[in-house]
VOBA-1610 file (N, C-alpha, C; in pm, whole numbers, padded with zeros to 5 digits, always signed):
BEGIN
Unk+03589-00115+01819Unk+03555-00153+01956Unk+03524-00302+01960Unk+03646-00352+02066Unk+03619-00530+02007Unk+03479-00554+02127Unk+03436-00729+02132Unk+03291-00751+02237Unk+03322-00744+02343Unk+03458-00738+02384Unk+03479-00712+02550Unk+03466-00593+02582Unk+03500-00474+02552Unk+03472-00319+02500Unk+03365-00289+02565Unk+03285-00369+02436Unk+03130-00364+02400Unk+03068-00348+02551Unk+03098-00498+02576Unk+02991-00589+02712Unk+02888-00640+02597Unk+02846-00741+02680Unk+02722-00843+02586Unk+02620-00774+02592Unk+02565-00671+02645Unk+02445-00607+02618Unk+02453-00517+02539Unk+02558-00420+02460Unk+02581-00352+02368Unk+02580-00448+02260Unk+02705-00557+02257Unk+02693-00651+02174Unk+02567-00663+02082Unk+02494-00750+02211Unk+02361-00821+02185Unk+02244-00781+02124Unk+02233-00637+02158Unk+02177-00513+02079Unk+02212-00461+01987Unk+02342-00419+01935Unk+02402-00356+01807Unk+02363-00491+01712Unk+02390-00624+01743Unk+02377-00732+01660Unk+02205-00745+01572Unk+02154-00743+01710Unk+01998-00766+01667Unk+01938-00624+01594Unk+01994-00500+01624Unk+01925-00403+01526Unk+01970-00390+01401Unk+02100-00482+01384Unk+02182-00509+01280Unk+02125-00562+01150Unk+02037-00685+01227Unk+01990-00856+01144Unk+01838-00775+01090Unk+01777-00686+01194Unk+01670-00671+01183Unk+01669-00559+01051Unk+01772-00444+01038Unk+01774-00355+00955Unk+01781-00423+00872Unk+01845-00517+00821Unk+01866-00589+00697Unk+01715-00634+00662Unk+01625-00698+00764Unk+01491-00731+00745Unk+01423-00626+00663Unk+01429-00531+00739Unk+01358-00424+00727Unk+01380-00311+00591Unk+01487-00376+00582Unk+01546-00278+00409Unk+01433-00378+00257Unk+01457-00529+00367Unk+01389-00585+00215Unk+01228-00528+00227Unk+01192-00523+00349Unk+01060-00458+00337Unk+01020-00300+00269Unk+01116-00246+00258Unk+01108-00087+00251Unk+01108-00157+00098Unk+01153-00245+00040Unk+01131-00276-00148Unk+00995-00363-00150Unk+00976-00394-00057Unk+00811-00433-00111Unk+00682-00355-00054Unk+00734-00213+00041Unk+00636-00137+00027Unk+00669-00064-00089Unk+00777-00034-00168Unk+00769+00045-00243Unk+00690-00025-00368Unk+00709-00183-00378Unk+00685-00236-00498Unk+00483-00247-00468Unk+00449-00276-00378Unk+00274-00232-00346Unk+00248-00144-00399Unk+00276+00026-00297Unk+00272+00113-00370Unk+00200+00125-00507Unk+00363+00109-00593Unk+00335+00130-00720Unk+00250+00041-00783Unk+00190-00060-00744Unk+00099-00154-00784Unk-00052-00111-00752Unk-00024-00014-00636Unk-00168+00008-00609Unk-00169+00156-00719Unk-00073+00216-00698Unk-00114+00331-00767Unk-00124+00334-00902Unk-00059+00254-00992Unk-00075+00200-01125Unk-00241+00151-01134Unk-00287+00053-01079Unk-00425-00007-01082Unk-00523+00119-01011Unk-00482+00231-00985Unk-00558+00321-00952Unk-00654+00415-01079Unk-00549+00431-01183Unk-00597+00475-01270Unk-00689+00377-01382Unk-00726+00260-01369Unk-00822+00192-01429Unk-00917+00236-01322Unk-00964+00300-01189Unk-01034+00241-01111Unk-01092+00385-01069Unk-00988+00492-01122Unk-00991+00652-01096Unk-01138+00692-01043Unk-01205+00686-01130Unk-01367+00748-01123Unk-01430+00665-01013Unk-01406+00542-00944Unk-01459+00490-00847Unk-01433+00528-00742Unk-01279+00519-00696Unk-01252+00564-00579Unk-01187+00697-00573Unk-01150+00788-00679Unk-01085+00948-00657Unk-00964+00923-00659Unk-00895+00956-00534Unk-00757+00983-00491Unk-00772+00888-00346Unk-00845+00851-00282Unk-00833+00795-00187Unk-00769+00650-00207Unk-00800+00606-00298Unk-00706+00426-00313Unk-00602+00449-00377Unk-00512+00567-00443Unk-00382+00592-00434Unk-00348+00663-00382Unk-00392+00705-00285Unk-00345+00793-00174Unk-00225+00695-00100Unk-00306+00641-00049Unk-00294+00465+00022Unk-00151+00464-00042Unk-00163+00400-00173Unk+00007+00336-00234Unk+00112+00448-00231Unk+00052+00581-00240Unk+00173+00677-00243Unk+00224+00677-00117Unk+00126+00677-00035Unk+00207+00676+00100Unk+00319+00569+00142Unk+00267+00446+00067Unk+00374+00345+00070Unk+00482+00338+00020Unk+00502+00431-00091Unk+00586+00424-00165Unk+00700+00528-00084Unk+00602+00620-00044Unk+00736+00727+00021Unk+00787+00652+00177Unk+00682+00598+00257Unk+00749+00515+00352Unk+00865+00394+00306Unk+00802+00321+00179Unk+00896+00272+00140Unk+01068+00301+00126Unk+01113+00427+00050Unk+01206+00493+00030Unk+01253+00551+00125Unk+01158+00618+00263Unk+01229+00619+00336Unk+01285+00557+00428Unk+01228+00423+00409Unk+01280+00328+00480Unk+01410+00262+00471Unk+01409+00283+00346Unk+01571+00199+00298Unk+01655+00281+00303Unk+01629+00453+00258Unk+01760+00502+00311Unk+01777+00495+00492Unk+01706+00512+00581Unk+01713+00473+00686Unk+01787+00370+00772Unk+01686+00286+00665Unk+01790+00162+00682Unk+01964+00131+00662Unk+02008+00268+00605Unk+02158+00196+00561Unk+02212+00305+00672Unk+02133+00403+00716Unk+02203+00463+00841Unk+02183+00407+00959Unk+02085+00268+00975Unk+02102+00264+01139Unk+02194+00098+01100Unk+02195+00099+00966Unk+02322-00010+00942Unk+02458+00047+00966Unk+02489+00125+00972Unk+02569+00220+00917Unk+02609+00239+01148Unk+02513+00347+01174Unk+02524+00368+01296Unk+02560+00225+01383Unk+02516+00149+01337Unk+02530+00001+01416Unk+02634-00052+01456Unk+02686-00074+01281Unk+02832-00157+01279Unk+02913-00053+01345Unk+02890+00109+01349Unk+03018+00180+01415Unk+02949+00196+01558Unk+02808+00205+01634Unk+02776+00244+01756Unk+02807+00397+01738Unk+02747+00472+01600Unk+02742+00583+01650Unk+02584+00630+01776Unk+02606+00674+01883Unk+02539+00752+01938Unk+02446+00866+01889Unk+02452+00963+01844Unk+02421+01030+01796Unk+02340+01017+01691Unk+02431+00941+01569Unk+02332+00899+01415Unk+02246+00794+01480Unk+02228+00735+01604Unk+02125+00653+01637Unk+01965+00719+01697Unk+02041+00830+01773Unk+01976+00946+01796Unk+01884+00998+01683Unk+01903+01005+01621Unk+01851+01070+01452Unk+01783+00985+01384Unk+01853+00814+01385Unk+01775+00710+01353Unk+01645+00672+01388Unk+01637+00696+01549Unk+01569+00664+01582Unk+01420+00783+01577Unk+01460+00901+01620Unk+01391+01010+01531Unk+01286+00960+01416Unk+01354+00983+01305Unk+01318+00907+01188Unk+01174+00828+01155Unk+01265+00725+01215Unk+01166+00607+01240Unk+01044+00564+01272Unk+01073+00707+01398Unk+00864+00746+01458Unk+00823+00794+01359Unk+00903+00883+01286Unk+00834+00957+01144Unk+00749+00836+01039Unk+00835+00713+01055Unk+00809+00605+00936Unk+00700+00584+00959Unk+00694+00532+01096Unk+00605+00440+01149Unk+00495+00516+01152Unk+00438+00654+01204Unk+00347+00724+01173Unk+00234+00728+01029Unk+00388+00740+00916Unk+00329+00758+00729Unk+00230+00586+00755Unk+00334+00494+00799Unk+00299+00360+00775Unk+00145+00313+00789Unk+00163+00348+00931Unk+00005+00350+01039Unk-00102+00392+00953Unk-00031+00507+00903Unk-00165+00572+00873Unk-00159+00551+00769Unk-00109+00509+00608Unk-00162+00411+00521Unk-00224+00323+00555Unk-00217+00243+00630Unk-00280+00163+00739Unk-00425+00174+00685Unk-00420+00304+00830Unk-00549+00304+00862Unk-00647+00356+00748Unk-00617+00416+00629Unk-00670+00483+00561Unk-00764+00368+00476Unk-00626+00241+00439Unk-00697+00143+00366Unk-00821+00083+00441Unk-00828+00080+00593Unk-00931+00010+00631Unk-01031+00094+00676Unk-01053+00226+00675Unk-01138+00307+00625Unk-01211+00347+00528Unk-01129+00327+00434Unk-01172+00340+00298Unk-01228+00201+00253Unk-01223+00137+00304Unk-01291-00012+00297Unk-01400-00029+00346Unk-01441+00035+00455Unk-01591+00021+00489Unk-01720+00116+00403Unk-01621+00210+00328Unk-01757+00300+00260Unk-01744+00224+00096Unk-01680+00154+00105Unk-01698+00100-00069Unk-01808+00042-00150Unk-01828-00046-00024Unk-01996-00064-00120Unk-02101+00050-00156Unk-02104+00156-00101Unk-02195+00255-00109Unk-02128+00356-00199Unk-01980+00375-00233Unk-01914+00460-00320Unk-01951+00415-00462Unk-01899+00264-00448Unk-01933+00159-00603Unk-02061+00196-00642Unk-02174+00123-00584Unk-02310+00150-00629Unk-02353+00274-00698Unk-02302+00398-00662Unk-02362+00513-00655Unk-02254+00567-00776Unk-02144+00521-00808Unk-02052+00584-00908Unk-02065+00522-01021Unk-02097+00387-01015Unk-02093+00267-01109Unk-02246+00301-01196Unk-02333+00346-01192Unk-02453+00350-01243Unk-02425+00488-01321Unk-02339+00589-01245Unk-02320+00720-01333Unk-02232+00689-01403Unk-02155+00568-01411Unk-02024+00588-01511Unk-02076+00490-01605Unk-02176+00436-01651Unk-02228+00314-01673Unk-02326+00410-01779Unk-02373+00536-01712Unk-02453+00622-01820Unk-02374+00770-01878Unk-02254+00763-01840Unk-02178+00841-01895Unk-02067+00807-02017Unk-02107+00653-02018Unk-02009+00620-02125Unk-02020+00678-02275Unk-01870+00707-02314Unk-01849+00718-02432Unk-01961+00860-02465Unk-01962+00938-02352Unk-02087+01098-02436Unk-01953+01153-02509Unk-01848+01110-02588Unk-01747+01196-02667Unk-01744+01348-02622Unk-01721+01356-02459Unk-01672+01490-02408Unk-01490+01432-02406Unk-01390+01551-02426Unk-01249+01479-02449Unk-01212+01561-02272Unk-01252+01502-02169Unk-01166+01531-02048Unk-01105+01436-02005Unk-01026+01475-01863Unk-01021+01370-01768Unk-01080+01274-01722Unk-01233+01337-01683Unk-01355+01277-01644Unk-01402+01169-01740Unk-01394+01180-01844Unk-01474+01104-01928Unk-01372+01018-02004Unk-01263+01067-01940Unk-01128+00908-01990Unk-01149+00808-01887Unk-01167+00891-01753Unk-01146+00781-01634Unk-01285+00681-01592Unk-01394+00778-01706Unk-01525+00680-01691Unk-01524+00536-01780Unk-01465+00611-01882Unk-01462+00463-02010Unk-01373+00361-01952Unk-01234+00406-01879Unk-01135+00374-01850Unk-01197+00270-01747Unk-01277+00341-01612Unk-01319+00222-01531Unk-01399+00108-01594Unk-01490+00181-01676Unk-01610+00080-01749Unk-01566-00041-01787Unk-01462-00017-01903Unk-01378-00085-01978Unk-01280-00197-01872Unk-01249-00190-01784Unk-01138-00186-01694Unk-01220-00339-01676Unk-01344-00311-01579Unk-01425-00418-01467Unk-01436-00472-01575Unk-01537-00457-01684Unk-01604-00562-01790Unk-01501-00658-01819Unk-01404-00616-01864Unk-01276-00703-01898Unk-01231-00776-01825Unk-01165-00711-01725Unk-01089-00810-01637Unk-01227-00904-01539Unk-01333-00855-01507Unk-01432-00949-01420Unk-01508-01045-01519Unk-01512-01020-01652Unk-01595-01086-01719Unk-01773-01096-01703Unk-01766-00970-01706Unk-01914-00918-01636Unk-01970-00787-01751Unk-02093-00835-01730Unk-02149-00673-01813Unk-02275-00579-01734Unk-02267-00447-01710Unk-02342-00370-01649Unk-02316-00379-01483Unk-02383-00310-01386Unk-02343-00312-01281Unk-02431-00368-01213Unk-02553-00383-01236Unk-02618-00541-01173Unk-02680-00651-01270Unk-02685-00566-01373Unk-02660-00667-01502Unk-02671-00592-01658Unk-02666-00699-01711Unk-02640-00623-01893Unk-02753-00505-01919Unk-02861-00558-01874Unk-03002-00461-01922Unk-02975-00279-01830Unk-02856-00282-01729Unk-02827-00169-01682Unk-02777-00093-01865Unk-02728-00170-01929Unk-02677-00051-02064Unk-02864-00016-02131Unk-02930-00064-02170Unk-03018-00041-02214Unk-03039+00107-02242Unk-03129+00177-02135Unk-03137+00254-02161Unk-03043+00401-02154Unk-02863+00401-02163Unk-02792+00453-02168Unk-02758+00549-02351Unk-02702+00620-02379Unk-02732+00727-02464Unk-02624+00644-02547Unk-02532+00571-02540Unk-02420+00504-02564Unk-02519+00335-02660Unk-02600+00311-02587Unk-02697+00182-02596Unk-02815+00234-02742Unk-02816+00357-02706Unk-02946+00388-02747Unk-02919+00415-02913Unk-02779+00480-02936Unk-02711+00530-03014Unk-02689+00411-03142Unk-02570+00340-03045Unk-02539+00199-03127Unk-02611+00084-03138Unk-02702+00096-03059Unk-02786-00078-03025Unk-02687-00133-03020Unk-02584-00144-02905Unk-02503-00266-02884Unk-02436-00221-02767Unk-02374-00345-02691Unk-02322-00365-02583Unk-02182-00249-02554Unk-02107-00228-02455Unk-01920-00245-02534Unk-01878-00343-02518Unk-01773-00302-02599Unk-01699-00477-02658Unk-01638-00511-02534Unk-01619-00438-02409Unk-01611-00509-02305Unk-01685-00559-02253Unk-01830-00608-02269Unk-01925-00640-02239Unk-01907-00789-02325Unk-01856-00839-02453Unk-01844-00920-02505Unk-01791-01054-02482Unk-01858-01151-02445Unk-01836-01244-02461Unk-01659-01371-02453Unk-01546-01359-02442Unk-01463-01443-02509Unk-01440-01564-02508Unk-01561-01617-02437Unk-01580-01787-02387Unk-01686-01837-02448Unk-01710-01835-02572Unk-01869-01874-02616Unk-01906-02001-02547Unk-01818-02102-02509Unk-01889-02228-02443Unk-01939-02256-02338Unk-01892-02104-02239Unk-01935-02048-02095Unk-02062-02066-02041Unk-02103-02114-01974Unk-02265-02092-01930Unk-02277-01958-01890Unk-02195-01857-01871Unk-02179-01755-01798Unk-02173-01641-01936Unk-02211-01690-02045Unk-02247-01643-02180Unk-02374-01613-02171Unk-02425-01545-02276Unk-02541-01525-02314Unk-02609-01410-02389Unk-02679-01473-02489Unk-02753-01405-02640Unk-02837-01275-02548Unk-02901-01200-02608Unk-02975-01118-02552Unk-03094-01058-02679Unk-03204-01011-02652Unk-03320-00938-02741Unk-03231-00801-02798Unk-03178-00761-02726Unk-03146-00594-02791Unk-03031-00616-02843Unk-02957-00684-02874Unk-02876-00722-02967Unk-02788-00820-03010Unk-02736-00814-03139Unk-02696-00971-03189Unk-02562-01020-03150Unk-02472-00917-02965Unk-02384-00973-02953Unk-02417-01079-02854Unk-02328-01180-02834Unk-02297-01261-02666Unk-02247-01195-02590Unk-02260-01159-02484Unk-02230-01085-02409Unk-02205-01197-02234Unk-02164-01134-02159Unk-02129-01205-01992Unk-02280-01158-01943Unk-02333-01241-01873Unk-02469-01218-01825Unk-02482-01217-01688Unk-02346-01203-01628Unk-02368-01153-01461Unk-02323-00969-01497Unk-02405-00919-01352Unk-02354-00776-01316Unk-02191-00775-01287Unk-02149-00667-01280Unk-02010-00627-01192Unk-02009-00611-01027Unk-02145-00638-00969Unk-02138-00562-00890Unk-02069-00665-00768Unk-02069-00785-00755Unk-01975-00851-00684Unk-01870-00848-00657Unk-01839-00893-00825Unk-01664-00906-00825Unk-01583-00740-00823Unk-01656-00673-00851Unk-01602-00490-00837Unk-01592-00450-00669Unk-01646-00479-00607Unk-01626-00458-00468Unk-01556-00539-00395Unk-01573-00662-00443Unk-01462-00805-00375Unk-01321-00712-00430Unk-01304-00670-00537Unk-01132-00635-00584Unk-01122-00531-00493Unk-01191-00422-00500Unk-01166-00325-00406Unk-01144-00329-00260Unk-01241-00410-00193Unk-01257-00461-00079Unk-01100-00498-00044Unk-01039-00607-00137Unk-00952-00695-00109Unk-00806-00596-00093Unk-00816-00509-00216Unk-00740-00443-00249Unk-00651-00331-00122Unk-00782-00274-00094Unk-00766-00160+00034Unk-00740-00249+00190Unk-00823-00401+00212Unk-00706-00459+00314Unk-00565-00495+00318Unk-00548-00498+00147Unk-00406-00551+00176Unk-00312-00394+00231Unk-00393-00277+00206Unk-00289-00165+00232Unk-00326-00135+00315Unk-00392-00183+00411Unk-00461-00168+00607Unk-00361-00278+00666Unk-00365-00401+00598Unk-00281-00524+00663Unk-00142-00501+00665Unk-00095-00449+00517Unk+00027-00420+00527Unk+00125-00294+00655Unk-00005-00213+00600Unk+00039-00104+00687Unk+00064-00050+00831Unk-00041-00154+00930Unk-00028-00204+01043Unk+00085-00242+01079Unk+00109-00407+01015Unk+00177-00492+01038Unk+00329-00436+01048Unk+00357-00383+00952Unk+00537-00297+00892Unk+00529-00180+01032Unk+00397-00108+01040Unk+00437-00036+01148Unk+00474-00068+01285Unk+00424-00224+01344Unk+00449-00248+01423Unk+00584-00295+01449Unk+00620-00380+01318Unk+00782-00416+01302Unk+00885-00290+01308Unk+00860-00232+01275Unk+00888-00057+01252Unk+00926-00022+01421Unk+00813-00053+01530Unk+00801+00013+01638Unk+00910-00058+01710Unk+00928-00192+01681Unk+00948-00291+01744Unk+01161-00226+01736Unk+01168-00183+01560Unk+01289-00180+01567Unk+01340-00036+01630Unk+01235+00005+01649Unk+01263+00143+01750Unk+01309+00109+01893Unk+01231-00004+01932Unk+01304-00011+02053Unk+01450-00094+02083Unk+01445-00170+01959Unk+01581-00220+01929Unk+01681-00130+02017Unk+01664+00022+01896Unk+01794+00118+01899Unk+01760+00183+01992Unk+01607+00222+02066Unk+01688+00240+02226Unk+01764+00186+02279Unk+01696+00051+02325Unk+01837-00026+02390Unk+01931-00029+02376Unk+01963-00010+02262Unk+02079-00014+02226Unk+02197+00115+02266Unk+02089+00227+02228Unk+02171+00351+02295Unk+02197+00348+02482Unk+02109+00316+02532Unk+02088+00290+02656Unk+02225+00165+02699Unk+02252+00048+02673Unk+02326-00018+02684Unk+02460+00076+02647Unk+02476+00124+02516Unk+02632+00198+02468Unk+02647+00291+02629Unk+02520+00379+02649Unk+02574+00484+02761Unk+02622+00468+02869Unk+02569+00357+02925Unk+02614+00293+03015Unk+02726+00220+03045Unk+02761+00126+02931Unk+02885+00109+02929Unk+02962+00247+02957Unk+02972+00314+02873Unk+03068+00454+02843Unk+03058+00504+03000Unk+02971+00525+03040Unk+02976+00601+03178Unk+03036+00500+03299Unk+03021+00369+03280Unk+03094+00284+03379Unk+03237+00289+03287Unk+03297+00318+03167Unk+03453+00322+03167Unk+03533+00436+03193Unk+03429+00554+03174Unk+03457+00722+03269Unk+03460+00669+03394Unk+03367+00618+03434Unk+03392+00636+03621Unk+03543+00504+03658Unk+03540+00409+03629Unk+03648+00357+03614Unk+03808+00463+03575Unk+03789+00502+03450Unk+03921+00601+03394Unk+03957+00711+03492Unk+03789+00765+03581Unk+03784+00878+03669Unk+03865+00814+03784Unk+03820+00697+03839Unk+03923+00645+03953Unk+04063+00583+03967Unk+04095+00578+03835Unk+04242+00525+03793Unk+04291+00651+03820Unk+04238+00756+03740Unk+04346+00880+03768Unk+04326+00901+03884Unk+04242+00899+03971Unk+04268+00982+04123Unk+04358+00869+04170Unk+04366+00731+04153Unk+04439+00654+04258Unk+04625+00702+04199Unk+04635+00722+04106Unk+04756+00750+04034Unk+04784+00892+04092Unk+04711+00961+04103Unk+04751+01122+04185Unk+04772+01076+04341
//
């Protein structure tokens, strides 16, 4: 169907839901690539937040995927003006935009109870370390423990003397080696009475809620934002169907009056 066919408002529409699907495919690879970033960093973080902060990335990941196959059908419906597969496209799409939203919203929900989840989990996982029970539970406690100390450069959850009186402390007289030191020239070092390591002499409890905090807006920000682009390309492919019908019904009523003038 060449652009005279068309008319410029079919045109103009098949074009722009065209440029935009292409947008929108590279996005469906960087919700998928979040996702898996959030849900990977979930399991250092397991015992803090549950299932609720990979809840979040899974959902991205499946909006992700379904986005891109989506995407190659309303590419697909475009370049031919199917009717119908636009019909279905567009279907779809509310489906996307729905998963999207509501990753969305979950991250910025789950963002306002974090300081009060941290505090209250971080002190039990802080005295549950290392009791050599072999579960889940007690992988995902060491696992978080281990996790913050390291990567924040921090020991205890408002500070080192939180290990003290822990069964883990009491046992070894000593820190964990994530608690250790790797900057001896640090001011942010420091010797201690209960034992002969260096250890980091701030708490976790800042920088553990700043990551989380940060973490769960980016999957509220993201998730908004894609849904609205999402909504936006929904109305693309109305118009677009709306423009095709119209045409079609002004070249019936045209074809309808050729034949009666010919009878």
């Amino acid at each position: 169907m060449g652009r005279k066919a068309l008319g410029c408002c079919t045109h103009l529409w098949r074009w722009t839901l065209f440029v935009v699907n292409l947008i929108l495919f590279s996005v469906g690879l960087a919700l998928v690539a979040v996702g898996i970033y959030l849900v990977v960093t979930q399991s250092d973080v397991a015992f803090i937040t549950g299932s609720a902060y990979a809840s979040g990335g899974v959902l991205l990941i499946v909006s992700g995927l379904v986005t891109l196959a989506v995407c190659v059908v309303g590419l697909l419906a475009a370049a031919a003006l199917w009717i119908p597969v636009l019909g279905i496209y567009i279907g779809v799409m509310v489906v996307i935009v729905v998963l999207t939203l509501l990753a969305g919203v979950l991250g910025f929900v789950f963002r306002g109870d974090v300081q009060g989840v941290v505090s209250d989990r971080a002190v039990v996982a802080i005295s549950l370390y290392r009791n050599e029970t072999d579960d889940d539970f007690q992988s995902d406690t060491n696992s978080f423990v281990d996790f913050v100390q390291s990567n924040f450069d921090c020991c205890g959850y408002e500070s080192p003397s939180d290990w003290v009186p822990t069964t883990f402390f009491q046992n070894s007289t000593r820190f964990p080696e994530s608690c250790e030191c790797t900057d001896t020239n640090s001011t942010a070092c420091t010797g201690t009475a209960f034992s002969p390591q260096t250890i980091w002499s701030q708490g976790c409890n800042d920088s553990l809620v700043m990551f989380l905090e940060n973490n769960l807006a980016a999957i509220g920000a993201i998730g908004v934002c894609i849904g609205l682009l999402e909504f936006g390309v929904i109305a693309i492919a109305v118009g677009l169907c709306i423009c095709a019908v119209v045409k079609k019904r002004k070249a019936d009523s045209r074809e309808l009056k050729t034949n009666n003038f010919s009878l």
